[in-house]
N, C-alpha and C positions, 0 to 999 in steps of 0.2 A: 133440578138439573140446571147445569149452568157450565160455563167456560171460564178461563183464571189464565190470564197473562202471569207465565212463570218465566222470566229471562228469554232465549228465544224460543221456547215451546210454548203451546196455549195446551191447558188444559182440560181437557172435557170431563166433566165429574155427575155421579148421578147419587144422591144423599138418599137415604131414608133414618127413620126414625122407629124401626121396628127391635127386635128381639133380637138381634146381633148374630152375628156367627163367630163361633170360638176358632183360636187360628189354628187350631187340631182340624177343622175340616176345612180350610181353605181351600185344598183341592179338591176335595169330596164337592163341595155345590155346583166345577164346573162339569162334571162329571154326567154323560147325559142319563135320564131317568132316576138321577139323584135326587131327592130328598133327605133335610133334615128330620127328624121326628119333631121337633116341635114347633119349625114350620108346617109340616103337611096339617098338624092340628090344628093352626091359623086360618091356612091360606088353603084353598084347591089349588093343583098344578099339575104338568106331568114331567116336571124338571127336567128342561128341554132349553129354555128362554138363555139360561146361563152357557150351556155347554154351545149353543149358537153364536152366542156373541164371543164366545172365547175363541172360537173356530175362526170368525171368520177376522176379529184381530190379530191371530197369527196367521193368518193369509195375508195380512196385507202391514204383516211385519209392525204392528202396534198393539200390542201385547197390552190385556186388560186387568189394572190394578186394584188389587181392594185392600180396605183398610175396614176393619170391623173391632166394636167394643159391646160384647154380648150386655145385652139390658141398656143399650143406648142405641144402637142402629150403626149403620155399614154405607160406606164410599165405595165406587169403582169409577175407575180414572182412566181415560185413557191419553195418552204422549202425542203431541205432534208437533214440528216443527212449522216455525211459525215461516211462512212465505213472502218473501219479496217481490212489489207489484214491479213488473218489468212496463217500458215506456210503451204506447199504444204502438211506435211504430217498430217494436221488435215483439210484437205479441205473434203468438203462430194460432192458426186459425184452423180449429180440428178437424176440417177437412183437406186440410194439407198433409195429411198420408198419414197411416199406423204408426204407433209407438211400435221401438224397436221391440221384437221376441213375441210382440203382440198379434196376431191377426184376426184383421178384423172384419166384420159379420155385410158388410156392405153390398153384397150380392145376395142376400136372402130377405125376399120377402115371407112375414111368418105373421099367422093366427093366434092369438092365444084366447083362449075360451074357456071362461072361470067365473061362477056367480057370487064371487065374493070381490066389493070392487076394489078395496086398498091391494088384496094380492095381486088384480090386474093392472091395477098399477104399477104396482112394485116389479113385475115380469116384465111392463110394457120398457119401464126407464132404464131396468139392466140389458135389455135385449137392444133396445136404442141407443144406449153406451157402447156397444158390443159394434154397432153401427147400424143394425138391424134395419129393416121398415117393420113397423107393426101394425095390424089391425087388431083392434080387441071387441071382443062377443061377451055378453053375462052366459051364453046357452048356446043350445042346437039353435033354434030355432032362428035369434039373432044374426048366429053365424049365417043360414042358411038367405037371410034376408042381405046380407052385407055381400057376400057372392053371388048373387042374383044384378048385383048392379051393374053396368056399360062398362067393363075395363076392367073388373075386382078378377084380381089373381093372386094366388099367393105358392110361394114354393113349400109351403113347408105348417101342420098343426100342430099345438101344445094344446091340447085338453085334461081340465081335472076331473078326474072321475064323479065325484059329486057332483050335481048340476042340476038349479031345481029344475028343468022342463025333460030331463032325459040324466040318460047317464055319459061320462068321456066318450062312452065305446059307441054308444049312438050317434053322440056328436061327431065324432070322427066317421063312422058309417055315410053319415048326411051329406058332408063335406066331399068326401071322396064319392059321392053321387052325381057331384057336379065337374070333381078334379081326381079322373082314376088313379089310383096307385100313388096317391100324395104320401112322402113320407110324414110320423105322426110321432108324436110323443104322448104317450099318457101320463099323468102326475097323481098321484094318489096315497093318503096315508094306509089305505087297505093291502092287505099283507098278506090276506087270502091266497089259496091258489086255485083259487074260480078266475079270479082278476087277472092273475096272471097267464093261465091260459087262453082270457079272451085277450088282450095283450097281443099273446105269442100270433094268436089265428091272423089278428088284423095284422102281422108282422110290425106293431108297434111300436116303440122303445119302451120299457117302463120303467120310470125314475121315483123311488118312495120317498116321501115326504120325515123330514125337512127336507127340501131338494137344495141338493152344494152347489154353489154356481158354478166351478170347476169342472162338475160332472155333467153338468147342463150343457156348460159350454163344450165340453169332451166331444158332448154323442153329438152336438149340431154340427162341427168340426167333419166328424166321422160320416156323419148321413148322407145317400149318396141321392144328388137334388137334381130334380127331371129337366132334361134337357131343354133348354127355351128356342124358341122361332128364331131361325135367324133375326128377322125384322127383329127383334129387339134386343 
C-alpha cells in the first residue's frame, strides 16, 4: 500500500500479488456477496470488503480503480486532489460553524456500546466528525458503570447486538434503567425476525450491518431527542 504523487493528484494504491481478476469480472468483485470461484478456493470471504469500499468511494465522489493481470496480481487506486496548505492566519477552525448542506451532530450526546474495540473506534471518530460527544462502553455492564458517574448523561444509545456480557437489547434495557425512554439504535448483522421484533418492542431503530453512514446519520437526524433542563 502506498501513495504516488501524479501531477496535482496523489495517488492512493493498494497492490497484491495474487491470482489476478480477468477484466470480464471487473464489476462482478464489487458486487456485494460476490465471489470469484477461484478466489473463494484461496481465500475465505463473504465478498462484502470490495462492494464497501466501492460504496463509499462513490460517496465521497472518488471512485475506486483497478487494474488486474490474472496470474500476476491486481492495483486499486484511488484519485485525489492534491491540497494547498493555506497561511496559519486564514486557516478556519472547525468549530467555526457547519459546512454548508451539512448539519451537524453538535447537540447529541451518544453511547456507543460495542465489544469489538477498532469498530468502537471507528463509530466513535465518525460520530465525532459528525460533531457528536461520545462515550464508548465494550458492554452492558461498562455502560452501566460509566452512567453511574456525577454528571454522565447521554441523549442518545448505539448498541450492537452481540456483546460478550449481554446482548444490544439488554444493554439498551440497562441503560434506559437509569435514562427512561432513551432513544436507541440497535446494530446487528442478525437478520432474524426474533431481532427484529425485540427491536420493534424496545421501539428501537434497527440498522443491519454493514451500517451506511448515510443511513446512520438519516435516523440520528430523524430521532426525536428528550427534552433537556432548562439549566442546561
Amino acid at each position: 500500500m502506498g501513495a504516488r504523487k501524479r501531477g496535482q493528484e496523489v495517488w492512493i494504491e493498494v497492490h497484491d500479488t495474487g491470482i489476478g481478476i480477468p477484466k470480464s469480472k471487473f464489476r462482478t468483485v464489487f458486487k456485494e456477496f460476490a465471489r470469484l470461484d477461484e478466489g473463494a478456493r484461496t481465500a475465505s470471504g463473504l465478498g462484502l470488503g470490495l462492494s464497501i469500499v466501492d460504496r463509499i468511494g462513490r460517496v465521497l465522489n472518488h471512485p475506486v480503480e483497478l487494474q488486474s493481470t490474472p496470474g500476476k496480481g491486481t492495483v486499486f487506486r484511488v484519485r485525489l486532489p492534491l491540497s494547498e496548505q493555506l497561511p496559519d492566519a486564514k486557516r478556519t477552525d472547525a468549530g467555526d460553524g457547519p459546512k454548508p448542506g451539512l448539519a451537524r451532530l453538535d447537540h447529541l450526546a451518544i453511547l456507543c456500546i460495542d465489544n469489538e474495540p477498532a469498530i468502537l473506534d471507528g463509530m466513535g471518530l465518525l460520530l465525532e466528525g459528525w460533531g457528536a460527544r461520545v462515550a464508548k462502553a465494550s458492554g452492558r455492564t461498562e455502560a452501566e458503570e460509566l452512567l453511574a458517574r456525577p454528571g454522565a448523561g447521554v441523549d442518545l444509545v448505539i448498541a450492537d447486538y452481540h456483546l460478550d456480557d449481554s446482548t444490544g437489547i439488554e444493554a439498551i434495557e440497562a441503560v434506559r434503567a437509569r435514562l427512561p425512554d432513551l432513544p436507541a439504535i440497535l446494530v446487528t448483522a442478525d437478520r432474524t425476525a426474533e431481532v427484529r421484533a425485540a427491536a420493534d418492542r424496545l421501539g428501537a431503530v434497527l440498522l443491519n450491518k454493514p451500517v451506511k453512514p448515510a443511513a446512520l446519520r438519516a435516523n440520528l437526524m430523524r430521532i426525536p431527542i428528550r427534552q433537556k433542563d432548562a439549566a442546561e
